[in-house]
N, C-alpha and C positions, 0 to 999 in steps of 0.2 A: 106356851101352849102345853096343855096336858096330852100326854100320849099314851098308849097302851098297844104293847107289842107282843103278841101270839106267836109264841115260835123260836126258841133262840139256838137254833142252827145258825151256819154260819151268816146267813142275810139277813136275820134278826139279830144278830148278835150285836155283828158289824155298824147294823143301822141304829140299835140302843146306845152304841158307843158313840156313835159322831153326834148324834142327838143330844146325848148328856152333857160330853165335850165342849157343846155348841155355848150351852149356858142360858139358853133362853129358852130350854123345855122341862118338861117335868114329866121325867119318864116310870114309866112300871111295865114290867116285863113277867107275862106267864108262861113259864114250862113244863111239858110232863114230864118230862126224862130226866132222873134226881141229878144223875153226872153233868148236865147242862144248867139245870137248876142251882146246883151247886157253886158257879162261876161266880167271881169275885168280880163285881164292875161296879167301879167306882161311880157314884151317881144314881146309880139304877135301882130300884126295889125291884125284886126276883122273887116271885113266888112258884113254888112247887106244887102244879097241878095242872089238871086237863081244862081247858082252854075252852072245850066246847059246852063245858056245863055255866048256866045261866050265873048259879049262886057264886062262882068261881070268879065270874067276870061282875059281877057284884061286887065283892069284895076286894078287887080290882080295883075299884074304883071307876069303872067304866061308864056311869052315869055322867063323872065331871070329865068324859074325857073328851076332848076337844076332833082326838085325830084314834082309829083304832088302826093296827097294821097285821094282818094276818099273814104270816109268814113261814105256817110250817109246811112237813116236807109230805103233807097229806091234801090232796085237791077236797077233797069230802067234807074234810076238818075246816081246812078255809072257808068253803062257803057258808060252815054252819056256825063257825064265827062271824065275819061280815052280815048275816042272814040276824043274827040274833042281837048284832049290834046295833044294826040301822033300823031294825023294823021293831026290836021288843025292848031297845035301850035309847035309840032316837040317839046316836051318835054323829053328829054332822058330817064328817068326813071320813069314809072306811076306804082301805086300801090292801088290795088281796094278791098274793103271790098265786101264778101260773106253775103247777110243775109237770104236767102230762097238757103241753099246746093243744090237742085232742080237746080239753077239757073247755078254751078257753070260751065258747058261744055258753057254755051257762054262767059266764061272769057277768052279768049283767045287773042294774040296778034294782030289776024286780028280787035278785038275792041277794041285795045290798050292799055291791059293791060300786063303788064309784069311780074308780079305777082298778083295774089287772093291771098285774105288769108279770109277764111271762118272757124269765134272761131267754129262752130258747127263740121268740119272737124277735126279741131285741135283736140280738145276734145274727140271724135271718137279714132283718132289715137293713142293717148295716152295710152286710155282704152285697145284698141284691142296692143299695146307691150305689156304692164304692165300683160295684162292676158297670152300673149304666151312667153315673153321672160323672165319671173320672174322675176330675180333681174338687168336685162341690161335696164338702157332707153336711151331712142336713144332723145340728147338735140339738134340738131342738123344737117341740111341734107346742105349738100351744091354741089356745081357741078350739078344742076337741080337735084337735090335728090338721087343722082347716090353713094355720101361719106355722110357718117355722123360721128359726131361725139357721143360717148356713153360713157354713165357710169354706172359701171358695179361694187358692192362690193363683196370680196372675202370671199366666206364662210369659216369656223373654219375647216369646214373635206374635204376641195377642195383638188385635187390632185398636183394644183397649189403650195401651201402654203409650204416653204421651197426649192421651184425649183427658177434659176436665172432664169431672163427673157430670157436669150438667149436658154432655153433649152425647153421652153415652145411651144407646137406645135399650133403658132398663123397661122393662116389662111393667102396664100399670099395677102400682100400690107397690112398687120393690123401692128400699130404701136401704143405701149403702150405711150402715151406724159407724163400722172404723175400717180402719185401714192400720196394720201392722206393717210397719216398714223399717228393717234392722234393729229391732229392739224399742223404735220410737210406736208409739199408740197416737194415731193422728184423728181426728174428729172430723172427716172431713165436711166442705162445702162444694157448692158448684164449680166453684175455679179451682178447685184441689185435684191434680194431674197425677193419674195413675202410672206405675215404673211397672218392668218387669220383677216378680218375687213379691209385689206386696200382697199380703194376708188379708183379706177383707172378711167382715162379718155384716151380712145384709140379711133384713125381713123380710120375708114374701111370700107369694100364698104356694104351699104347694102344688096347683098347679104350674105356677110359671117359674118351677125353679128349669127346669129347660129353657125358658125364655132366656132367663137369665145368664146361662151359664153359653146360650147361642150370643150373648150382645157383651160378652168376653173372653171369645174366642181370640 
């Protein structure tokens, strides 16, 4: 996958490297700030220049590029990358960095973005499950945030602990995928009898991760 990343502060930086690392992308990377510009990553084509002009992301390579990632540390800049990606370069896949949350209702597709991701949101969200759902966190949201994926450990006096899976009153469409038990990764099935401590990771829609986590009590 051809990608092209706006921004090589530390979220862009970070994310050109695992990307290049990876071995199955083909990264390019624009910065305006020569001292960042200047960094040596192996992999990566680094060009020195502003990000928001057309001819820059031209040159870029931005027409073949499969994914764009705006990532600098300006909400203004990001949109009018995304903005100029999707709508004047027909980029299939844009992804824009949040840095003032305030900002986040104009990240929308009509300015070409296809995802936000704002660490200040992230962060947020994490706190407010961790504090209402105890021991479930949700790793995970996929289908526009509709399914997630969670992981949920099984307390020692759970009503669960000695019931098989088939007997356990999981919420409709929740599907237990493993069970982590002492280092073993188990697959379970319906006769597979839950202990106290084991790790589970199950689907389900976010709304019934309450259900879920009531029929594991």
């Amino acid at each position: 996958m051809n990608v092209l990343i706006v921004g090589l502060g530390r979220t862009g930086a970070y994310l050109g490297q695992q990307l290049a690392e990876s071995g199955a992308h083909r990264v390019v990377a624009v910065e305006v700030k020569e001292e960042q510009a200047r960094l040596v990553m192996e992999g990566i084509r680094v060009i020195w220049a502003d990000g928001c002009d057309p001819l820059v992301l031209e040159n870029a390579g931005v027409r073949n590029s499969d994914l764009v990632v705006a990532t600098t540390g300006d909400d203004e800049d990001n949109l009018v990358i995304a903005q100029l990606a999707k709508t004047h370069f027909g980029v299939p896949r844009v992804i824009a960095r949040v840095n003032n949350p305030r900002n986040s209702w104009l990240y929308t597709r009509d300015w070409g973005v296809d995802v936000a991701v704002s660490p200040t949101d992230i962060i947020t969200k994490i706190i407010e499950e961790e504090m209402s759902l105890g021991d479930l966190i949700t790793l995970l949201k996929l289908r526009g945030g509709e399914v997630a994926l969670v992981e949920i450990t099984i307390a020692g006096d759970s009503s669960a602990c000695g019931k098989p899976v088939s007997e356990l009153s999981l919420p409709p469409g929740t599907v237990i995928v493993t069970v982590l038990r002492g280092g073993e990764l188990i697959i379970p099935g319906g006769g597979t009898r839950l202990e106290g401590g084991d790790e589970l990771l199950a689907l389900t829609s976010v709304d019934s991760e309450q259900g879920l986590m009531q029929a594991l009590k």
